[in-house]
LODOTOR-946290 format. One record per atom (N, C-alpha, C): x, y, z; residue number from 1. Coordinates in steps of 0.1 Angstrom, whole numbers, plus 5000, padded with zeros to 4 digits. Atoms other than C-alpha are relative to their C-alpha. Last residue first. Example, Ala and Ser with C-alpha at 12.3 -4.5 7.8 and 13.67 -1.06 7.14 Angstrom:
<torlos>
<torlo><px>4991</px><py>4989</py><pz>5000</pz><k>2</k></torlo>
<torlo><px>5137</px><py>4989</py><pz>5071</pz><k>2</k></torlo>
<torlo><px>4992</px><py>5011</py><pz>5008</pz><k>2</k></torlo>
<torlo><px>5009</px><py>4988</py><pz>5000</pz><k>1</k></torlo>
<torlo><px>5123</px><py>4955</py><pz>5078</pz><k>1</k></torlo>
<torlo><px>5009</px><py>5012</py><pz>5000</pz><k>1</k></torlo>
</torlos>
This chain:
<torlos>
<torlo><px>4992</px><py>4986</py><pz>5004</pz><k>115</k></torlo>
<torlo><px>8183</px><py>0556</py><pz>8291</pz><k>115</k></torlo>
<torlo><px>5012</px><py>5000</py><pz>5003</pz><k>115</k></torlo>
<torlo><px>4992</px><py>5000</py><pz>4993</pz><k>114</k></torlo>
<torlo><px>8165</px><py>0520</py><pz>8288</pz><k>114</k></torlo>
<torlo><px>5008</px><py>5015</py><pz>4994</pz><k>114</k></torlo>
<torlo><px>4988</px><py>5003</py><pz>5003</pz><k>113</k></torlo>
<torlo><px>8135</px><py>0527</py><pz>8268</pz><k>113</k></torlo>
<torlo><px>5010</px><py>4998</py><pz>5010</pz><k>113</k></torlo>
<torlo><px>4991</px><py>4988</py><pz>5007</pz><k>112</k></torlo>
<torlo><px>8100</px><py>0522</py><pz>8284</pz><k>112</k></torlo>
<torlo><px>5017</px><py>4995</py><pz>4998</pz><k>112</k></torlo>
<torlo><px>4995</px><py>4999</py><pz>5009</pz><k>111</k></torlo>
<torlo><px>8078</px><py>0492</py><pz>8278</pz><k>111</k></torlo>
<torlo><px>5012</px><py>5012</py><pz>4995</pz><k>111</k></torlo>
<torlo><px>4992</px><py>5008</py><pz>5007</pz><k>110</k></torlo>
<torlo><px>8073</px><py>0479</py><pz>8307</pz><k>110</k></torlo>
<torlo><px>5006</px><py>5001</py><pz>4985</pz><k>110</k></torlo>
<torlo><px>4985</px><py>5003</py><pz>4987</pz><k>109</k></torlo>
<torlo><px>8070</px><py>0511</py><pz>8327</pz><k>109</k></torlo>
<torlo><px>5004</px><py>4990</py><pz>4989</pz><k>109</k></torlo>
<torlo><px>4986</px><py>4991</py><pz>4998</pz><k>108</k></torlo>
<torlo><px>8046</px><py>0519</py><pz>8302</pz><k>108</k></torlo>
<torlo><px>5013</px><py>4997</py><pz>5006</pz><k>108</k></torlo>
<torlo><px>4998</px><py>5000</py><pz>5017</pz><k>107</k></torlo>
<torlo><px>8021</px><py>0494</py><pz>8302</pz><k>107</k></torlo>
<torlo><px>5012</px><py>5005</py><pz>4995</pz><k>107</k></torlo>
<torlo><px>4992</px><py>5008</py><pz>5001</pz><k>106</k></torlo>
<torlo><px>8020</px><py>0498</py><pz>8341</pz><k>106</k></torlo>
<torlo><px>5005</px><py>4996</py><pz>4989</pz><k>106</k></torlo>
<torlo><px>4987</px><py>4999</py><pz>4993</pz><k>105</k></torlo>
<torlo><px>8013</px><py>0531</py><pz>8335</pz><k>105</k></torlo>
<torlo><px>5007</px><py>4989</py><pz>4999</pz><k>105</k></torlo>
<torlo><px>4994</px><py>4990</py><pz>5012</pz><k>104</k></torlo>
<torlo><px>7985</px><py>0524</py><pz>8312</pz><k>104</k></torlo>
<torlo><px>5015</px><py>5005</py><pz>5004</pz><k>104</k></torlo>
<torlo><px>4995</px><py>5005</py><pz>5012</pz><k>103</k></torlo>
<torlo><px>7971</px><py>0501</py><pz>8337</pz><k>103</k></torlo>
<torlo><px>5008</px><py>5004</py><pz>4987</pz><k>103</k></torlo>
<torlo><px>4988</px><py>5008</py><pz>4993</pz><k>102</k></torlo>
<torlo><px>7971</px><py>0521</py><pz>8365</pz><k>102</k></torlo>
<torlo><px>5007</px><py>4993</py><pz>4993</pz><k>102</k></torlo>
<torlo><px>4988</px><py>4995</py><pz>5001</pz><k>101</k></torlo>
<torlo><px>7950</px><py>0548</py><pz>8338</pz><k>101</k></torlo>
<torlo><px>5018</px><py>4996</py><pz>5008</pz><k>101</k></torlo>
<torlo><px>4995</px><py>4986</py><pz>4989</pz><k>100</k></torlo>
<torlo><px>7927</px><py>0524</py><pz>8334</pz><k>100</k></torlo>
<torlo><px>5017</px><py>5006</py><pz>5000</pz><k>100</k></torlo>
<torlo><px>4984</px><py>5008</py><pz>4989</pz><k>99</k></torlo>
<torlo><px>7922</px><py>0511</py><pz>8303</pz><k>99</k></torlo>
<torlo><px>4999</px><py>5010</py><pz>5011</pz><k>99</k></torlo>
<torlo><px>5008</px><py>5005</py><pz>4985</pz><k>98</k></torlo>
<torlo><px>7890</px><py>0523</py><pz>8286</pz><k>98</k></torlo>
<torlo><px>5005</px><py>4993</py><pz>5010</pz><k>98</k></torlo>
<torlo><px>5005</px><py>4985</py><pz>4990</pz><k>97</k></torlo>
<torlo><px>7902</px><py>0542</py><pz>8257</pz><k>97</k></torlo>
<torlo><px>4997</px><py>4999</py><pz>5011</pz><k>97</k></torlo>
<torlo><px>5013</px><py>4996</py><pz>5001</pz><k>96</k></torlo>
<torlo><px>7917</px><py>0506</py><pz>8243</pz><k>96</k></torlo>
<torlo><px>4998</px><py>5006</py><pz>5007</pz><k>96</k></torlo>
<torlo><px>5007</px><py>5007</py><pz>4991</pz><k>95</k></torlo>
<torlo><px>7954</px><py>0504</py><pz>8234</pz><k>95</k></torlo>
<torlo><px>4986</px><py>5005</py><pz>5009</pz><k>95</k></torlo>
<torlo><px>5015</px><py>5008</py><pz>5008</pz><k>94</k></torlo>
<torlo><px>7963</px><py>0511</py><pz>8201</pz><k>94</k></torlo>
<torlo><px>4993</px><py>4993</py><pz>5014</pz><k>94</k></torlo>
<torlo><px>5011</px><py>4988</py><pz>5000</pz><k>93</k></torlo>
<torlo><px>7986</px><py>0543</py><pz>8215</pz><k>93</k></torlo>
<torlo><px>4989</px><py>4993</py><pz>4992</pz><k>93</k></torlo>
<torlo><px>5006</px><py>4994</py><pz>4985</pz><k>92</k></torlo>
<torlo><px>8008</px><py>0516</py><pz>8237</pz><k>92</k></torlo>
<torlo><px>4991</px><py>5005</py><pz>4992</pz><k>92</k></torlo>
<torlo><px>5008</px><py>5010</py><pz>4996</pz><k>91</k></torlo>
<torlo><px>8010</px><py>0492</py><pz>8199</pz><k>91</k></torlo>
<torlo><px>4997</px><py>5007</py><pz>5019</pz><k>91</k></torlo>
<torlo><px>5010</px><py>5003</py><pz>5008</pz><k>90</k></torlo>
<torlo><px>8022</px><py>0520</py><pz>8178</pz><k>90</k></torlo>
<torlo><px>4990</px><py>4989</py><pz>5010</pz><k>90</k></torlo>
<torlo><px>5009</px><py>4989</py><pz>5000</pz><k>89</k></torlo>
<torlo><px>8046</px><py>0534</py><pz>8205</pz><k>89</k></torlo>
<torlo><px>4984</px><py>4995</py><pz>4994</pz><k>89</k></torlo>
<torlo><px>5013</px><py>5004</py><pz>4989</pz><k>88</k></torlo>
<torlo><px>8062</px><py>0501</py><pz>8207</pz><k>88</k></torlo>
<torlo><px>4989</px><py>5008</py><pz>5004</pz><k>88</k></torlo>
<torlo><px>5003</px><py>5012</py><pz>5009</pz><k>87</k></torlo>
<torlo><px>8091</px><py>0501</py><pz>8175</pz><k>87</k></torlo>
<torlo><px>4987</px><py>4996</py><pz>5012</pz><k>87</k></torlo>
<torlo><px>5012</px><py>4997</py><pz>5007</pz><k>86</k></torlo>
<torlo><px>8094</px><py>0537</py><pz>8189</pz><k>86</k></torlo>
<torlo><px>4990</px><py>4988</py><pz>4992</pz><k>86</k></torlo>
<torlo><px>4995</px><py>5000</py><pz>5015</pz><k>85</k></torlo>
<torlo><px>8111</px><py>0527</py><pz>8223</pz><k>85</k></torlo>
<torlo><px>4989</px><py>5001</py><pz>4989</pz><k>85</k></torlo>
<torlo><px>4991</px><py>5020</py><pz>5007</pz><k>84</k></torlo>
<torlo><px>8098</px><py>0540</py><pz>8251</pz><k>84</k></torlo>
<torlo><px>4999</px><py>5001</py><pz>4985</pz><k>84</k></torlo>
<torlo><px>4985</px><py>5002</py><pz>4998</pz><k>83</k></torlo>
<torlo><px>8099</px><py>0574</py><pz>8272</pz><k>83</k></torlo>
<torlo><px>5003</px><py>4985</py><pz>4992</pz><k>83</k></torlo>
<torlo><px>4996</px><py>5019</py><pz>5003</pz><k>82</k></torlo>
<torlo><px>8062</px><py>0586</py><pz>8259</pz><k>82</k></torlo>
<torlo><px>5016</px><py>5001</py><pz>5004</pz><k>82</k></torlo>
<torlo><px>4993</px><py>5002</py><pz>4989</pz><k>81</k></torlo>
<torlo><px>8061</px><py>0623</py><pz>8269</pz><k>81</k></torlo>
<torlo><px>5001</px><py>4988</py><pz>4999</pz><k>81</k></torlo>
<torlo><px>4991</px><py>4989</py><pz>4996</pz><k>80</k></torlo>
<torlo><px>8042</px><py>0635</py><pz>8236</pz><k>80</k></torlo>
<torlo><px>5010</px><py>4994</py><pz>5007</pz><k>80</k></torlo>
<torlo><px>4997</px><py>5006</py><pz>5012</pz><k>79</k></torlo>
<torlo><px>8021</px><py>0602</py><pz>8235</pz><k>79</k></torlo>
<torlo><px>5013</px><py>5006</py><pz>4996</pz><k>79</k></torlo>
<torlo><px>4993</px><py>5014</py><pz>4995</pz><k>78</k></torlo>
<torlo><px>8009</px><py>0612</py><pz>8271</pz><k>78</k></torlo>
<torlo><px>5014</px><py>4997</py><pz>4984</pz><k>78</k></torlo>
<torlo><px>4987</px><py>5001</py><pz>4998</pz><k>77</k></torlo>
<torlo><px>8002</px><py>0646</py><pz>8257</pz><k>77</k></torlo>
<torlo><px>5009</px><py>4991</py><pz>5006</pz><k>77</k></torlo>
<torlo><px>4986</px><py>4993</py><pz>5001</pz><k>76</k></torlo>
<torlo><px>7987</px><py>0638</py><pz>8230</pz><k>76</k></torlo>
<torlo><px>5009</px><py>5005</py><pz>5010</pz><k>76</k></torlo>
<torlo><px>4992</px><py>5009</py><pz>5007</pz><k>75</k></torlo>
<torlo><px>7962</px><py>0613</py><pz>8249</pz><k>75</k></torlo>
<torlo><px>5012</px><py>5006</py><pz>4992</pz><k>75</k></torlo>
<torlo><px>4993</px><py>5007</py><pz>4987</pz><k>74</k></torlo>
<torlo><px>7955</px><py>0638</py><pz>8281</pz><k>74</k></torlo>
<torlo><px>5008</px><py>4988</py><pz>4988</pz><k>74</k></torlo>
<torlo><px>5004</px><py>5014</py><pz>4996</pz><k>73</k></torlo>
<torlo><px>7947</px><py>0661</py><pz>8251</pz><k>73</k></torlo>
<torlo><px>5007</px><py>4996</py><pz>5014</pz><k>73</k></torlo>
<torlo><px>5002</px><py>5011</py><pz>5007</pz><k>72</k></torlo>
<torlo><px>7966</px><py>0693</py><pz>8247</pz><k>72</k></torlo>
<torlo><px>4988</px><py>4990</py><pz>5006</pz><k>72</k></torlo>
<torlo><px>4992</px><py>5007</py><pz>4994</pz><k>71</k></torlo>
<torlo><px>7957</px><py>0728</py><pz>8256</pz><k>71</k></torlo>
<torlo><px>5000</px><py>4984</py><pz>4995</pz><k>71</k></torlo>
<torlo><px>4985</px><py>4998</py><pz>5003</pz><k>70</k></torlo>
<torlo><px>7950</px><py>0752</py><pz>8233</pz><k>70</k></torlo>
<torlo><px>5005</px><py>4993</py><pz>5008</pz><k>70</k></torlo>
<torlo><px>4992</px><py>5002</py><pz>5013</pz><k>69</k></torlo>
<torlo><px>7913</px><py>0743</py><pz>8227</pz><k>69</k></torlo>
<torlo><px>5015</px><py>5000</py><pz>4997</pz><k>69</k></torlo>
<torlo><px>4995</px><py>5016</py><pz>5000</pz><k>68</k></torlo>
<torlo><px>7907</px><py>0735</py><pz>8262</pz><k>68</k></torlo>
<torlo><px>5008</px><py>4999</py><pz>4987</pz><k>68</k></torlo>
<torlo><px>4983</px><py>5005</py><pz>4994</pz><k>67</k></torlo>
<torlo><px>7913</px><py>0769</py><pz>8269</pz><k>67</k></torlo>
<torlo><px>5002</px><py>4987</py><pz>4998</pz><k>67</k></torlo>
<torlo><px>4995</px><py>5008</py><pz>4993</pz><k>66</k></torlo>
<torlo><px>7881</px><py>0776</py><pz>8245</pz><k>66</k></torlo>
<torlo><px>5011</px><py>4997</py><pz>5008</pz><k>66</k></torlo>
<torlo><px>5001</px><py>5017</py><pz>4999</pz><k>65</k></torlo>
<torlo><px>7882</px><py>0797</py><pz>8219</pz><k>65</k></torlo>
<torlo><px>4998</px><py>4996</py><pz>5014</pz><k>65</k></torlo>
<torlo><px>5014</px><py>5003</py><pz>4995</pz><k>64</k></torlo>
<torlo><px>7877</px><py>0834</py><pz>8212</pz><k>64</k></torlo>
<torlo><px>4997</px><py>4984</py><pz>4999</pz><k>64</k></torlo>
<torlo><px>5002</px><py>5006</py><pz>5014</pz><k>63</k></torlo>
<torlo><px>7912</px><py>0839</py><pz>8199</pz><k>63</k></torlo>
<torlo><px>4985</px><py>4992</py><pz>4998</pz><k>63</k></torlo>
<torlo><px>4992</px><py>4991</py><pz>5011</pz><k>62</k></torlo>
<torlo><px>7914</px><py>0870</py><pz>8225</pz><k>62</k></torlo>
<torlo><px>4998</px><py>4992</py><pz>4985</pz><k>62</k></torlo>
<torlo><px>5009</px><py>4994</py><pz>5002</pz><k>61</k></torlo>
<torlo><px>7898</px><py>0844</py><pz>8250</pz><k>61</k></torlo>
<torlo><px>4998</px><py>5014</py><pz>4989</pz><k>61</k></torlo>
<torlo><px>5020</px><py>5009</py><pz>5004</pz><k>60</k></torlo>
<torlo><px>7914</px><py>0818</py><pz>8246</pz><k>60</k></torlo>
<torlo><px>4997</px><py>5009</py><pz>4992</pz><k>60</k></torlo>
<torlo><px>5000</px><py>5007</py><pz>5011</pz><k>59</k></torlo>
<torlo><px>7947</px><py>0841</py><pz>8246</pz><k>59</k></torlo>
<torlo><px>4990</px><py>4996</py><pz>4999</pz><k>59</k></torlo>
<torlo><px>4999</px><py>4986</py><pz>5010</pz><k>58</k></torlo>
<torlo><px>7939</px><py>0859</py><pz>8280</pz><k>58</k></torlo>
<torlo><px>4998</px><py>4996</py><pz>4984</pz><k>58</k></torlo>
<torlo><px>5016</px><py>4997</py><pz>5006</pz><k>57</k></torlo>
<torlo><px>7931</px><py>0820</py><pz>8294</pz><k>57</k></torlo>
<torlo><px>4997</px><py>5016</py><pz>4989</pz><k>57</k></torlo>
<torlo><px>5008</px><py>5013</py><pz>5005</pz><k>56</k></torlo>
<torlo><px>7968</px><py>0810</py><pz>8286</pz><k>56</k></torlo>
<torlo><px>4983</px><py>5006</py><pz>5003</pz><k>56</k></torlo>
<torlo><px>5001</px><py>4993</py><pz>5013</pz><k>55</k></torlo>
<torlo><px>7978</px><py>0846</py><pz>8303</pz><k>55</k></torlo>
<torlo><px>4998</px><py>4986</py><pz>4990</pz><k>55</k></torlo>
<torlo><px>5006</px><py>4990</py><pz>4997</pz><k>54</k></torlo>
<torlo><px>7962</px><py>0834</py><pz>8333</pz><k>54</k></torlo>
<torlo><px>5001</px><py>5008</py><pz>4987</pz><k>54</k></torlo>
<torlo><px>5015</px><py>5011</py><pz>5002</pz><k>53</k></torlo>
<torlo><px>7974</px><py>0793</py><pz>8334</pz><k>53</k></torlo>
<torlo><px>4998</px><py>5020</py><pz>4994</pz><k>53</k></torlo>
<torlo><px>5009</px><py>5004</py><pz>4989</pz><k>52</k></torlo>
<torlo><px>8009</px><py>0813</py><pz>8331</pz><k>52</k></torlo>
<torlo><px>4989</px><py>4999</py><pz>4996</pz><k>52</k></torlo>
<torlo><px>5009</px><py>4991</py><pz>4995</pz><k>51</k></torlo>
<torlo><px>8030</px><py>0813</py><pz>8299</pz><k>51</k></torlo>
<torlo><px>4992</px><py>4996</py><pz>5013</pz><k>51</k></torlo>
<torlo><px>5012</px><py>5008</py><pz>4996</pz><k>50</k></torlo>
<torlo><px>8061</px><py>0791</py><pz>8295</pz><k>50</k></torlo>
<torlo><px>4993</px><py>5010</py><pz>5006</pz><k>50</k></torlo>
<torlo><px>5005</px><py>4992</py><pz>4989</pz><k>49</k></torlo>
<torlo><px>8086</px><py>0811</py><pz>8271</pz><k>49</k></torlo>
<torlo><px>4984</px><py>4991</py><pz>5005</pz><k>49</k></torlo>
<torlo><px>4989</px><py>4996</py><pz>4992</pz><k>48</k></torlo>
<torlo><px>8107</px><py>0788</py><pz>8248</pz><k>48</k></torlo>
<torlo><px>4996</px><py>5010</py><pz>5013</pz><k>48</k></torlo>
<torlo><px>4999</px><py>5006</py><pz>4987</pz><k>47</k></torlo>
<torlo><px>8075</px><py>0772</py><pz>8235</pz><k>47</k></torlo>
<torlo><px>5013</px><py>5003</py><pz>5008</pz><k>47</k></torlo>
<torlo><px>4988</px><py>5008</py><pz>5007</pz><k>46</k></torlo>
<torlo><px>8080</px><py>0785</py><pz>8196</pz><k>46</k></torlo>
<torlo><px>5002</px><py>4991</py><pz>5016</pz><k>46</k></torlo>
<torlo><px>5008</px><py>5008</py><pz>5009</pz><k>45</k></torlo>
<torlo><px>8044</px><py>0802</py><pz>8204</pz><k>45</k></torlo>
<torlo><px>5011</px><py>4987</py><pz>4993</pz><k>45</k></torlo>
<torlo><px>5008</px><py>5006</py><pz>4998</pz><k>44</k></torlo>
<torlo><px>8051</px><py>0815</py><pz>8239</pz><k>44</k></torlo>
<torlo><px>4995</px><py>4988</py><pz>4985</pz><k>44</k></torlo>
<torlo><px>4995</px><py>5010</py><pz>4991</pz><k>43</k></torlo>
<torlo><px>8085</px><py>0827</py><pz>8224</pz><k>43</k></torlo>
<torlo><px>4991</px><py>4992</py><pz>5004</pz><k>43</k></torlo>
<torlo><px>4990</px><py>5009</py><pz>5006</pz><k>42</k></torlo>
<torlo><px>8068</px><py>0846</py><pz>8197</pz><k>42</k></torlo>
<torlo><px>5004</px><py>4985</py><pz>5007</pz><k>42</k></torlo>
<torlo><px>5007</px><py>5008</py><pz>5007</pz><k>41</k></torlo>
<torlo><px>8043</px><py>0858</py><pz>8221</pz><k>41</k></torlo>
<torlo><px>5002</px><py>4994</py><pz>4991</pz><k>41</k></torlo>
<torlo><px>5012</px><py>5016</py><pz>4990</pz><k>40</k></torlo>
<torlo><px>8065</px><py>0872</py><pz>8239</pz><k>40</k></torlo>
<torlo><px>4993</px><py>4990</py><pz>4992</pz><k>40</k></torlo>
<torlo><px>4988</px><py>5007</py><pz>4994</pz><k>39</k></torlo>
<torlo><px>8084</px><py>0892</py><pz>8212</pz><k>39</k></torlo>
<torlo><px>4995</px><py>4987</py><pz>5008</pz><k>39</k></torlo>
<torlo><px>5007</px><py>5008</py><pz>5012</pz><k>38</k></torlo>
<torlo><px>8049</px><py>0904</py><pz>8199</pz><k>38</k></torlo>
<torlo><px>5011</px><py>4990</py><pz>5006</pz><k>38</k></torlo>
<torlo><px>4992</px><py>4999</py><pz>5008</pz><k>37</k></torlo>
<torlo><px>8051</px><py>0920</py><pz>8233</pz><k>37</k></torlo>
<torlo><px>5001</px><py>4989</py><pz>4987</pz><k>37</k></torlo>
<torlo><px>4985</px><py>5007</py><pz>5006</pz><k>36</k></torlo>
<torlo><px>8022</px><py>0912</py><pz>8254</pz><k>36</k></torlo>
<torlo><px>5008</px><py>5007</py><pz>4990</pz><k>36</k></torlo>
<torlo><px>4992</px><py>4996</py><pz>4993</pz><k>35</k></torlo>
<torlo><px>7989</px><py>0930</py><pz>8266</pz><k>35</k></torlo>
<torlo><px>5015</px><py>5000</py><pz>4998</pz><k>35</k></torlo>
<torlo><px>5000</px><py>5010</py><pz>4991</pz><k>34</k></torlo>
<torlo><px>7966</px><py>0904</py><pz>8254</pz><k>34</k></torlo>
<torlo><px>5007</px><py>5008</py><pz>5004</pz><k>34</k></torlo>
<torlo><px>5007</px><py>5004</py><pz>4993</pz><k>33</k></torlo>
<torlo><px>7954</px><py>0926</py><pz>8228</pz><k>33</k></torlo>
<torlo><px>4998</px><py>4993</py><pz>5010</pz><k>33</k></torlo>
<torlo><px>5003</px><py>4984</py><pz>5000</pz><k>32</k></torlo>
<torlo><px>7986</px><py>0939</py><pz>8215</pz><k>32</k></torlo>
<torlo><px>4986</px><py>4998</py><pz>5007</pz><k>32</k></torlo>
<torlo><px>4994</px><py>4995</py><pz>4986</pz><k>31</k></torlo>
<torlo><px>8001</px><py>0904</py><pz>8218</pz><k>31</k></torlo>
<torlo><px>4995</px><py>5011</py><pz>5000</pz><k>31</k></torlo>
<torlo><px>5003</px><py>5009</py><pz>4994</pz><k>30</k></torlo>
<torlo><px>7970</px><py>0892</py><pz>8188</pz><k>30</k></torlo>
<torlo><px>5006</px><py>5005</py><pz>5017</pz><k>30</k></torlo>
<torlo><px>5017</px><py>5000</py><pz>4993</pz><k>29</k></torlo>
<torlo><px>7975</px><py>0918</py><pz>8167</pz><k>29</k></torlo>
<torlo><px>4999</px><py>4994</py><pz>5010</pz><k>29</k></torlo>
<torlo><px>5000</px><py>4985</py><pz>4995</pz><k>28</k></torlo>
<torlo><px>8016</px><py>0917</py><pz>8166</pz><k>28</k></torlo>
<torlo><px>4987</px><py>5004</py><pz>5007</pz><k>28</k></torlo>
<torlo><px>4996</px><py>5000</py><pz>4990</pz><k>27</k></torlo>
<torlo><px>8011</px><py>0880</py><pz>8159</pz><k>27</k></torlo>
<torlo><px>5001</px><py>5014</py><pz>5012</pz><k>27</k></torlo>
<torlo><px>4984</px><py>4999</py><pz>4997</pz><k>26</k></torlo>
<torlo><px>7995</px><py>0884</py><pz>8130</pz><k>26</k></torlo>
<torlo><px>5000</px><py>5002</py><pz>5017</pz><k>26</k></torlo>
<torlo><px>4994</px><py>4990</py><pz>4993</pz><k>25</k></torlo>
<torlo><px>7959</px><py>0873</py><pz>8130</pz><k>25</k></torlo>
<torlo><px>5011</px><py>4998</py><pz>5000</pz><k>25</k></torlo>
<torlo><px>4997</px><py>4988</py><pz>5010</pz><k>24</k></torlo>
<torlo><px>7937</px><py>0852</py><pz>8102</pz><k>24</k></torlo>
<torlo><px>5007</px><py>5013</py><pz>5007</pz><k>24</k></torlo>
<torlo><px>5012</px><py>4987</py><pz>5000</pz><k>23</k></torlo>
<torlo><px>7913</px><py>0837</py><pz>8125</pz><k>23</k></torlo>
<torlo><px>5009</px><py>5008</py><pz>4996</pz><k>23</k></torlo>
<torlo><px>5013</px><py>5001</py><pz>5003</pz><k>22</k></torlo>
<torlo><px>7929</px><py>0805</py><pz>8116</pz><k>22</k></torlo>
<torlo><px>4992</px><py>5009</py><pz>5001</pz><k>22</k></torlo>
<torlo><px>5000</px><py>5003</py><pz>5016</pz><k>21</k></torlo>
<torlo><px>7964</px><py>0817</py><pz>8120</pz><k>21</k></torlo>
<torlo><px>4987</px><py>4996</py><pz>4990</pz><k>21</k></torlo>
<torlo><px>4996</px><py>4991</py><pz>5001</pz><k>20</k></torlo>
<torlo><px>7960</px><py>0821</py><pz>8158</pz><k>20</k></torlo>
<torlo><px>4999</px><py>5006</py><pz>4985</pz><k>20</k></torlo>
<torlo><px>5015</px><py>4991</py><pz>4994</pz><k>19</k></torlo>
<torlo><px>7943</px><py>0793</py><pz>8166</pz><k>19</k></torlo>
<torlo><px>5004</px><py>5015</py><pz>4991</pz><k>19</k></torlo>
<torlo><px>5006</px><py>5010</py><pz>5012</pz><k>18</k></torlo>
<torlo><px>7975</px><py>0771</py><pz>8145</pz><k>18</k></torlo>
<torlo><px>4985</px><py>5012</py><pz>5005</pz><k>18</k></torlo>
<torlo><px>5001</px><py>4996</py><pz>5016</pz><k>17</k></torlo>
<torlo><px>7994</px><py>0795</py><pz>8169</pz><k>17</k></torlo>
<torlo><px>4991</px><py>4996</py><pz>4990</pz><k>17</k></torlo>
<torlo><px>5000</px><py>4986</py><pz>5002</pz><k>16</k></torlo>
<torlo><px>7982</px><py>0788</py><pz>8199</pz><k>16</k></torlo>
<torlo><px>5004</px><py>5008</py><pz>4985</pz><k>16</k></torlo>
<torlo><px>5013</px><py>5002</py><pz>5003</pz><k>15</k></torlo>
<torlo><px>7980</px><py>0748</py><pz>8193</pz><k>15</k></torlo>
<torlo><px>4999</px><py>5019</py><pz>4999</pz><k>15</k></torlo>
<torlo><px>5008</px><py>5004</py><pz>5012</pz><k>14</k></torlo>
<torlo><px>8015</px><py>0753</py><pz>8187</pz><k>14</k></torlo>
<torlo><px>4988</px><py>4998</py><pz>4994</pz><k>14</k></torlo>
<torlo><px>4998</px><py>4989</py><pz>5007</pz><k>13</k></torlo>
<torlo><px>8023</px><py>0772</py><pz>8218</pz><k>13</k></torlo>
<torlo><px>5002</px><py>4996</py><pz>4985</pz><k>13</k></torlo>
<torlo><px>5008</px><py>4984</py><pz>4993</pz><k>12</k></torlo>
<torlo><px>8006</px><py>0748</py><pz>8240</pz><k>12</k></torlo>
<torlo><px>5004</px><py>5008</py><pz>4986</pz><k>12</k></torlo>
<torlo><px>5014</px><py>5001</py><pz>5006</pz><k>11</k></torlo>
<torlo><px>8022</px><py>0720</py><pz>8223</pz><k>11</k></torlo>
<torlo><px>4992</px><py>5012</py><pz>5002</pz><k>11</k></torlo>
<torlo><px>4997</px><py>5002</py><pz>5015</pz><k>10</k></torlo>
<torlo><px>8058</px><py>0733</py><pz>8230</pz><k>10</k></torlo>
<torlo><px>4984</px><py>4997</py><pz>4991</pz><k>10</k></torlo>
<torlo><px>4997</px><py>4988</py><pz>5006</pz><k>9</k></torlo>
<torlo><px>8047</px><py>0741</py><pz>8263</pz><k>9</k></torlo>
<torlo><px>5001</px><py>5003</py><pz>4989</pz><k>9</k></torlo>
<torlo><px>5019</px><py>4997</py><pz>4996</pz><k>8</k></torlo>
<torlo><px>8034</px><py>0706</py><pz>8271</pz><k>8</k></torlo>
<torlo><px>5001</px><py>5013</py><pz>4997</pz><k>8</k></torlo>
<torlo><px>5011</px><py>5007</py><pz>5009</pz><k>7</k></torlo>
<torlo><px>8069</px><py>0692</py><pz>8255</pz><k>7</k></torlo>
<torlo><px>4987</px><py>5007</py><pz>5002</pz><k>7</k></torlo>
<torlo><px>4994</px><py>4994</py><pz>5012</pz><k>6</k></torlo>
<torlo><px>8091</px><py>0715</py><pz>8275</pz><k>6</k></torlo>
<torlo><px>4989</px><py>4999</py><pz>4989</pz><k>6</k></torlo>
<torlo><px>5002</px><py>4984</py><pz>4999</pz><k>5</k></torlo>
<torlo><px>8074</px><py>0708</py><pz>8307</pz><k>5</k></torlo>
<torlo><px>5002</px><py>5002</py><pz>4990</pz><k>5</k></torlo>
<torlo><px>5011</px><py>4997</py><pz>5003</pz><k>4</k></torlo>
<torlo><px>8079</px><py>0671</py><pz>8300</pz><k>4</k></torlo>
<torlo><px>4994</px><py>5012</py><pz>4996</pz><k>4</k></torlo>
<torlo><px>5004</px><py>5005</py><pz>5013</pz><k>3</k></torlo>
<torlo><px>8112</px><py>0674</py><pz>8293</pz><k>3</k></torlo>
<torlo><px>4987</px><py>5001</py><pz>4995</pz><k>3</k></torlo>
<torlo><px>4998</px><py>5015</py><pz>5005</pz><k>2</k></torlo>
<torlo><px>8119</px><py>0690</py><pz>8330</pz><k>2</k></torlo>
<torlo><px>4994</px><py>4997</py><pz>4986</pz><k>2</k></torlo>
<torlo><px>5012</px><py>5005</py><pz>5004</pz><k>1</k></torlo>
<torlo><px>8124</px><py>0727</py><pz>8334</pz><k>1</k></torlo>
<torlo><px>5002</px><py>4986</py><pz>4995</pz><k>1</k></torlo>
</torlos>
């Protein structure tokens, strides 16, 4: 699994939790109505287990939300997956909503880290 993956997983199963916690459910509750082992749903929630789009909507719908709610932004997860240096982050994520997204790339490229 590439970095990214990791990272969009990792959010995923952060935003699932924080859902999770707000309506006041243990984990056990929660996999017991989605079918899951709390086990799972541990993993899904520490991002070491990548759930499918399918059990991602099960959840929503279990924490009666939204799927958008557990998924990130297109801005966190860009921000998330940044490859450049941090002294430049501040000035890619001040750049105006209305950039295109070629431009945002090319932004990037120039400012990513040498690995």
């Amino acid at each position: 699994m590439t970095d990214n993956s990791t990272r969009l997983y990792g959010i995923i199963g952060k935003n699932i939790k924080s859902k999770r916690k707000g309506k006041k459910l243990g984990q056990e509750e929660l996999a017991k109505s989605i079918s899951l082992s709390r086990s799972s749903l541990s993993n899904i929630e520490i991002g070491k287990h990548q759930p499918s789009i399918s059990t991602i909507y099960e959840i929503a719908i279990a924490l009666e939300c939204a799927i958008t709610d557990l998924l990130p932004s297109i801005k966190v997860y860009e921000e998330a997956t940044l490859k450049i240096d941090e002294k430049y982050k501040d000035i890619f994520n001040s750049l105006p909503e209305n950039i295109s997204r070629k431009n945002r790339n090319i932004i990037k490229e120039i400012l990513r880290k040498d690995d």
